[in-house]
C-alpha positions in Angstrom: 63.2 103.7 82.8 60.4 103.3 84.8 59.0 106.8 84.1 55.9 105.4 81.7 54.3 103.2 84.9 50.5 104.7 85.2 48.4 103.6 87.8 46.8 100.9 85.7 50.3 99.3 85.2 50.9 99.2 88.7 47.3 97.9 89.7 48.0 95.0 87.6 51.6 94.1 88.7 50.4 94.2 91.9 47.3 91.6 90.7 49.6 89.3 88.7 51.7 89.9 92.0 49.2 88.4 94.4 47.7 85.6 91.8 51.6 84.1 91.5 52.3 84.5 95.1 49.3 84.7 97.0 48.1 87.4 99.4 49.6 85.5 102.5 52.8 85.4 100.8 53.3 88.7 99.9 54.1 90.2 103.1 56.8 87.5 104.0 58.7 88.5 101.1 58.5 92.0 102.1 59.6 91.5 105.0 62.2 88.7 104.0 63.5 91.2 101.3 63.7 93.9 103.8 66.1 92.0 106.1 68.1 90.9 103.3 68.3 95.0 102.4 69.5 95.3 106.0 71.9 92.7 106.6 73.6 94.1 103.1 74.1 97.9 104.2 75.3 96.0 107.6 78.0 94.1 105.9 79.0 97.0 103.7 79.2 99.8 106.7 81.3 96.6 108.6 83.5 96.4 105.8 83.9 99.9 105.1 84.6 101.2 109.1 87.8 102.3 109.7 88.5 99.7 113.0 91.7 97.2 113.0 90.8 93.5 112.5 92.4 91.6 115.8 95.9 90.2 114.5 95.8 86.8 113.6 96.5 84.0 115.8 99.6 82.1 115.6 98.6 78.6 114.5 101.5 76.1 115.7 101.8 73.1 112.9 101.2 69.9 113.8 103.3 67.8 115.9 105.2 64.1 114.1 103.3 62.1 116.7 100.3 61.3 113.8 100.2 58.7 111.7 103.2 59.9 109.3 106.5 58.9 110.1 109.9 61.9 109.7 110.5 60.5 106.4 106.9 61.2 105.0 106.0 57.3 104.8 102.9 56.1 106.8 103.4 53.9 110.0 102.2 50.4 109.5 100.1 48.9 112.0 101.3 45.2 111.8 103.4 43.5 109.5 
């Protein structure tokens, strides 16, 4: 795919490179796209490890003491 790339082609992605971006730029997105690389192989080798998730809490529902009544109807304030 990318076996015709001379090094004239390359010379001027790399110019088009720093006259869309700018030559401060260019190393921020290296480094941004770096990190990015880094957090993904991260999340995949987290998600691929063989250790057991904690179990899950048990969440106890909500007690009738809010503003809905046994019956499902909302409590009125004042008549």
């Amino acid at each position: 795919m990318f076996g015709d790339l001379s090094f004239s082609h390359i010379l001027i992605l790399l110019l088009v490179l720093v006259l869309v971006f700018g030559a401060k730029r260019i190393p921020e997105i290296g480094s941004s796209l770096g990190q990015g690389i880094k957090e993904f192989k991260r999340s995949l080798k987290d998600a691929t490890s063989d250790d057991v998730s904690p179990p899950p809490r048990n969440v106890q529902p909500p007690t009738s003491s809010g503003p809905l009544s046994s019956s499902g109807d909302p409590k009125r304030l004042s008549d």
